[in-house]
C-alpha positions in Angstrom: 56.5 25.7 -58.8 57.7 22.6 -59.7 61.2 21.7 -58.9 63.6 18.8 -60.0 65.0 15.7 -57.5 68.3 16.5 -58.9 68.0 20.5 -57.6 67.3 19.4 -54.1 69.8 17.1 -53.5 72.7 19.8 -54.8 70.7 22.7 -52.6 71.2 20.1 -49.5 74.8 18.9 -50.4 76.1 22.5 -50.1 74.1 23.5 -47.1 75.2 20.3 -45.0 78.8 21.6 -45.7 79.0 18.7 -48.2 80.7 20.2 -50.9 82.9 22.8 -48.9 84.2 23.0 -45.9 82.7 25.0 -43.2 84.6 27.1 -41.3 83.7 25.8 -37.4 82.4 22.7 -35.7 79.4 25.2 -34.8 78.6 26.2 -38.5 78.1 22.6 -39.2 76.3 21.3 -36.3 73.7 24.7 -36.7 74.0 23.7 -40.2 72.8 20.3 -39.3 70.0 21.4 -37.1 72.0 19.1 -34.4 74.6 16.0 -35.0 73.1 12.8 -33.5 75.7 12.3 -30.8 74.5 9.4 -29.0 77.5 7.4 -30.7 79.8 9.7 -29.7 82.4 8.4 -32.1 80.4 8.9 -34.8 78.6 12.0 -34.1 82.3 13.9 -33.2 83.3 12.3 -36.9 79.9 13.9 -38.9 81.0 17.2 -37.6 85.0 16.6 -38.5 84.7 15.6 -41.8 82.2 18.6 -42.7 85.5 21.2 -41.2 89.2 21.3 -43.1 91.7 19.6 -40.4 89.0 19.0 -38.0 89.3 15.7 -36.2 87.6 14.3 -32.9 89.4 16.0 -30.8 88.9 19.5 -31.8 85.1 19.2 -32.1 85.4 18.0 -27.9 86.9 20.7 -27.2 84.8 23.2 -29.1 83.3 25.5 -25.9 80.6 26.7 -28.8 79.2 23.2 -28.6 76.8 21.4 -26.0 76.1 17.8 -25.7 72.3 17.4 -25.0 69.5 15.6 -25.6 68.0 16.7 -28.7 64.9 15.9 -31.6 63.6 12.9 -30.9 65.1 12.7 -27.2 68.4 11.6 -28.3 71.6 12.8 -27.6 73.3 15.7 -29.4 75.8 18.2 -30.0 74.0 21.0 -30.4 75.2 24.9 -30.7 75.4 26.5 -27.0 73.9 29.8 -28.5 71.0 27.8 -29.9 69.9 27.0 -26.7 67.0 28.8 -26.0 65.3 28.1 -29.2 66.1 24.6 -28.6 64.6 24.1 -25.5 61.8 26.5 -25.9 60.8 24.3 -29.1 61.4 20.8 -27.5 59.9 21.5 -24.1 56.5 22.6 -26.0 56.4 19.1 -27.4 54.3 16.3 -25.6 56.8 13.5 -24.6 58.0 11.2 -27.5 57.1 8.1 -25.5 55.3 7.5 -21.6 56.1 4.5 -19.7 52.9 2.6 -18.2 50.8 4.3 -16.1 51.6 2.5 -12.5 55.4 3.6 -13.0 54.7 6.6 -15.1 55.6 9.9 -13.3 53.3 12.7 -12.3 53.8 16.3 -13.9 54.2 17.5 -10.2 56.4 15.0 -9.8 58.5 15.6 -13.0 58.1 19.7 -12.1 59.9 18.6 -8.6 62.8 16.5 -9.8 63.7 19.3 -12.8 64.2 22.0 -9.8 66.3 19.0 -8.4 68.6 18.4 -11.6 69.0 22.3 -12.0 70.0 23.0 -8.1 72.2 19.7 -8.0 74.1 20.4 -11.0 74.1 24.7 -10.5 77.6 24.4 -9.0 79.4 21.2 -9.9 79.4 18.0 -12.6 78.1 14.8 -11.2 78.1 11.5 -12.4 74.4 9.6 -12.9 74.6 7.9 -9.7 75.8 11.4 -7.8 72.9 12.8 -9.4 70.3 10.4 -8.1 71.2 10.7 -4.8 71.4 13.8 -4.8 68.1 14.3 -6.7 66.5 11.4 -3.8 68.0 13.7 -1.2 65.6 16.8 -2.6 62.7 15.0 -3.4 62.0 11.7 -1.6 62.6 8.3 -1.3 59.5 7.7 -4.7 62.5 9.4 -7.2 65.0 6.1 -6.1 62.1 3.4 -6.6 63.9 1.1 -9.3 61.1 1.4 -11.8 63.0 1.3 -15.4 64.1 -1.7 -17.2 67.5 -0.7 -18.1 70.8 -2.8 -19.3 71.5 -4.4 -15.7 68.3 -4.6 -13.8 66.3 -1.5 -13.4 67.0 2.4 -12.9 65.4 4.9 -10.7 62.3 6.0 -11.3 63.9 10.0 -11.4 65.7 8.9 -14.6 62.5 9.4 -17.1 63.2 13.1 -16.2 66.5 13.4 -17.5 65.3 14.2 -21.3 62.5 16.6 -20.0 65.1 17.8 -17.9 67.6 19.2 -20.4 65.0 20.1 -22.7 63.8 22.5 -19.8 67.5 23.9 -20.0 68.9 23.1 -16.7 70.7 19.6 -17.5 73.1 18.8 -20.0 76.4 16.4 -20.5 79.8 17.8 -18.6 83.2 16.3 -19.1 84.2 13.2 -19.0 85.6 12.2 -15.9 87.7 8.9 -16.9 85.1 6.6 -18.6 82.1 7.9 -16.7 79.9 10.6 -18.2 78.7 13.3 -16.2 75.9 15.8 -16.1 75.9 19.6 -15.8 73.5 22.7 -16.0 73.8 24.7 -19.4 73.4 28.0 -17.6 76.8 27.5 -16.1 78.4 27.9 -19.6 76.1 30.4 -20.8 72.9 31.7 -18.9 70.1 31.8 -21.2 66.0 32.1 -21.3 63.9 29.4 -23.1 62.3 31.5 -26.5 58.6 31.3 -26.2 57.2 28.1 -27.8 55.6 28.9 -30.5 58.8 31.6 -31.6 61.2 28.4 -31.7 59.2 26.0 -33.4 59.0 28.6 -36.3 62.6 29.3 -36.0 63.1 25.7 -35.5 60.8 24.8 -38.2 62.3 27.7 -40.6 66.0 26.3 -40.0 65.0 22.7 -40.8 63.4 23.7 -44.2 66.7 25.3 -45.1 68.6 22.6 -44.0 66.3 19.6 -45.4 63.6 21.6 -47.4 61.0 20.9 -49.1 59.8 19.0 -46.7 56.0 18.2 -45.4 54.3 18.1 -41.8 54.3 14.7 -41.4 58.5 14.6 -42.6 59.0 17.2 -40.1 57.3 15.7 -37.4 59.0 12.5 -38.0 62.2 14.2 -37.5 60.9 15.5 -34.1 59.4 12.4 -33.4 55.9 14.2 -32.5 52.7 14.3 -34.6 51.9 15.9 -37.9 49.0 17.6 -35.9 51.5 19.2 -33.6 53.5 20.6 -36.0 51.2 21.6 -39.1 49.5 24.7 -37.8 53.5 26.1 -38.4 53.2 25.2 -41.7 50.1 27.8 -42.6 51.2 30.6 -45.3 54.9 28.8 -45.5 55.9 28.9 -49.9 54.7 25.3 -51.6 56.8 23.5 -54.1 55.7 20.5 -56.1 58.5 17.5 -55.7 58.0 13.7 -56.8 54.3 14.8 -57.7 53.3 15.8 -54.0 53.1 19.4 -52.1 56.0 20.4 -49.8 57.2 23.6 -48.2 60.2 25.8 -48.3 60.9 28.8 -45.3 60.1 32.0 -46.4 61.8 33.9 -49.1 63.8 30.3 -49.9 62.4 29.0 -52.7 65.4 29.1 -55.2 66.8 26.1 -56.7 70.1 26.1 -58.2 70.7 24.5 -61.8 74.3 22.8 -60.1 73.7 19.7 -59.8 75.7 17.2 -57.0 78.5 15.1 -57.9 81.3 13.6 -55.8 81.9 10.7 -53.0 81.2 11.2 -49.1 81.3 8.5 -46.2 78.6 9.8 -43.4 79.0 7.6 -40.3 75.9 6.4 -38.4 73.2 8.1 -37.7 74.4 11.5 -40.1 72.2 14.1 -39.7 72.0 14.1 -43.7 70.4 10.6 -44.4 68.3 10.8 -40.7 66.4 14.2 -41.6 66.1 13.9 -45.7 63.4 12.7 -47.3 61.6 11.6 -49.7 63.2 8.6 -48.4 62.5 6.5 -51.7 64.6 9.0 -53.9 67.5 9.6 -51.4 67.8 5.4 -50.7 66.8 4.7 -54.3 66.4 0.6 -55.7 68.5 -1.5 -53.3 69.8 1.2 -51.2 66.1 1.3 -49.4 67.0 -2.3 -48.0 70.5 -2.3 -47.4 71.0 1.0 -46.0 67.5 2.0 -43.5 65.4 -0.6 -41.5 61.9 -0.3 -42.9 62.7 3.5 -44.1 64.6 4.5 -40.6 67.7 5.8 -41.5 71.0 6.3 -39.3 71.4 2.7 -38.4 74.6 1.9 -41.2 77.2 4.4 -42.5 76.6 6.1 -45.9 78.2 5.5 -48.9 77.1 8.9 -50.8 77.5 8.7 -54.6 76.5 12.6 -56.0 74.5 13.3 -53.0 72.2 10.1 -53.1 73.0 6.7 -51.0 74.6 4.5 -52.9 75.7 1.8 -50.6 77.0 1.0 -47.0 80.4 1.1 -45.2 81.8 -0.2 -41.9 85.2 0.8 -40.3 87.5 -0.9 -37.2 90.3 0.2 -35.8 93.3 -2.1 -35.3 96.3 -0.1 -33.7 97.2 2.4 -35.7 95.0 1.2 -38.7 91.5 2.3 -39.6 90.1 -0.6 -41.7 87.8 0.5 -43.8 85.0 -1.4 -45.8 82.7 0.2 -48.1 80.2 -1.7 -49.9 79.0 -0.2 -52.7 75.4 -0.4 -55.3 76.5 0.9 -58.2 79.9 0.4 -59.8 82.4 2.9 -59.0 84.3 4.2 -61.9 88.3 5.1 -62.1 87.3 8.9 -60.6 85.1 7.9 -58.1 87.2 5.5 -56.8 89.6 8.2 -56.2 87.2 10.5 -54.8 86.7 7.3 -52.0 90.4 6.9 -51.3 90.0 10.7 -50.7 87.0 10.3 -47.8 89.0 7.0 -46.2 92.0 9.2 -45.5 90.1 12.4 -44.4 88.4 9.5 -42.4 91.6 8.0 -41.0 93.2 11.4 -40.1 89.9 12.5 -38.5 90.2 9.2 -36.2 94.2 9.4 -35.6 95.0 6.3 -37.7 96.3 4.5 -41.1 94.1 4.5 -43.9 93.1 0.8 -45.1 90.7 0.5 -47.9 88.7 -3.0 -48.7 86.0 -2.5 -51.4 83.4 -5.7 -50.4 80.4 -7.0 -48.6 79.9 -5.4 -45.0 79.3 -8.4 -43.4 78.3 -6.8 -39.8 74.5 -6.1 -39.0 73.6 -2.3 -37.6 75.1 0.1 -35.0 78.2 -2.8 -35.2 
């Protein structure tokens, strides 16, 4: 079957909560297969603006949510009752990236400090550097060597763990505790099992076709940030479509396209889930969009001008007081009805991050993640 660009985008708009509003912060976010939290700002906003009268605050303080590392070993918000198909997917994955081999960890070694993490944080929240000490306490003087380049010298050697850590299911973020993050163990909010491996990477595989279908092995396993070969095995006796002239796949029993059509004006801030996962990226960053708005095809690193549910331009917003200043770039000329559309998204923006709507239509002068 052969389906239409136009189809897919309309099919995606309305499943990433893009047309209506969802009714929770955890329909989205499942919706989402994750929001891409580690700009917390922005990943707290992606959720918001998907939910009527959500704003930052409320998706916090959602208990159905979990900050965690996620696909690609970044952080997310991710649903608490997805849990153990989320870790039983990610923890079946061989790690995204291994540091050189004279500082790399052992698996004993890794094995020793993930009992560590999960006893250390079975009772209380700690910050990083109560964590290390107590994980050093458990496991020896090797888990403190400073080993990591990081920001301001280099971290302990204990700290490649953390990811494998919460993809094991016995580390994930806690509260605040004035500007310092903290840690905590998942099971403390909701004891769980890890699903058998290959159970959640169908389910995980299923859910990301609905959410971002049709897709191929090698777009999935982009989005996971593993390899095609990992991944395609999953893919045997899944429906085929024909899109843009190539084969991609569909979950079962999902292969009907709607004749609707997308239309209307979003803002997604950085790193949406709905630019980061969607592909063909050619056709959903189409002419100049492809340069402005990814870095060599990697999306996530500018907020989204969306233009009926393609990317038609960049946006940047700064808050001065009271004011959110907001200036949207945009590729194609926006008519009289889009341009009220946009005033639309800047105050749904402005009331999601408790401010003033101000709305400049120009260059974005600012490079990435600014």
């Amino acid at each position: 079957m052969e389906i239409t660009w136009g189809a897919v985008v309309a099919r995606r708009m309305r499943r990433h909560w893009l047309v209506e509003p969802a009714g929770t912060a955890v329909d989205v976010v499942r919706a989402m297969c994750g929001a891409h939290a580690q700009i917390a700002a922005a990943g707290e906003a992606s959720v918001a603006l998907r939910v009527d009268g959500a704003t930052r605050a409320t998706v916090q303080q959602d208990e159905g949510l979990v900050k965690t590392f996620g696909p690609r070993g970044t952080v997310h918000l991710l649903p608490l009752e997805d849990l153990p198909m989320w870790t039983g997917a990610l923890s079946a994955l061989p790690p995204a990236s291994q540091q050189p081999v004279p500082i790399r960890m052992t698996a004993d070694e890794i094995d020793q400090v993930i009992v560590a993490i999960g006893e250390a944080l079975a009772h209380e929240d700690l910050t990083v550097d109560e964590l290390s000490e107590e994980v050093v306490r458990r496991t020896g003087p090797w888990a403190h060597a400073p080993t990591l380049p990081a920001f301001q010298g280099e971290w302990s050697r204990w700290r490649q763990a953390i990811s494998v850590a919460a993809n094991a299911g016995v580390l994930c973020h806690g509260p605040m505790r004035g500007r310092l993050t903290t840690y905590s163990n998942p099971h403390r909010l909701r004891p769980f099992d890890p699903m058998p491996a290959e159970k959640a990477l169908t389910e995980l595989l299923h859910r990301y076709l609905y959410s971002y279908g049709p897709a191929t092995p090698q777009q999935f396993a982009r989005w996971l940030k593993t390899t095609p070969a990992q991944v395609k095995p999953y893919f045997d006796d899944l429906p085929q479509v024909v899109l843009n002239g190539e084969i991609a796949y569909v979950a079962p029993g999902d292969n009907d396209f709607p004749d609707e059509r997308a239309s209307g004006v979003r803002l997604l801030p950085y790193f949406d889930a709905y630019g980061v996962g969607s592909y063909p990226r050619e056709l959903l960053f189409p002419g100049r969009a492809f340069e402005r708005a990814t870095a060599r095809g990697q999306a996530g690193n500018y907020p989204l001008l969306l233009v009926d549910g393609v990317v038609a331009g960049v946006w940047h917003q700064k808050k001065s007081g009271r004011t959110v200043r907001v200036t949207v770039e945009a590729l194609t000329p926006l008519d009289r009805r889009r341009r009220a559309l946009l005033d639309v998204e800047v105050d749904r923006l402005a009331a999601i991050l408790g401010g003033t709507p101000s709305l400049t239509l120009g260059d974005v002068a600012v490079g990435p993640h600014a």
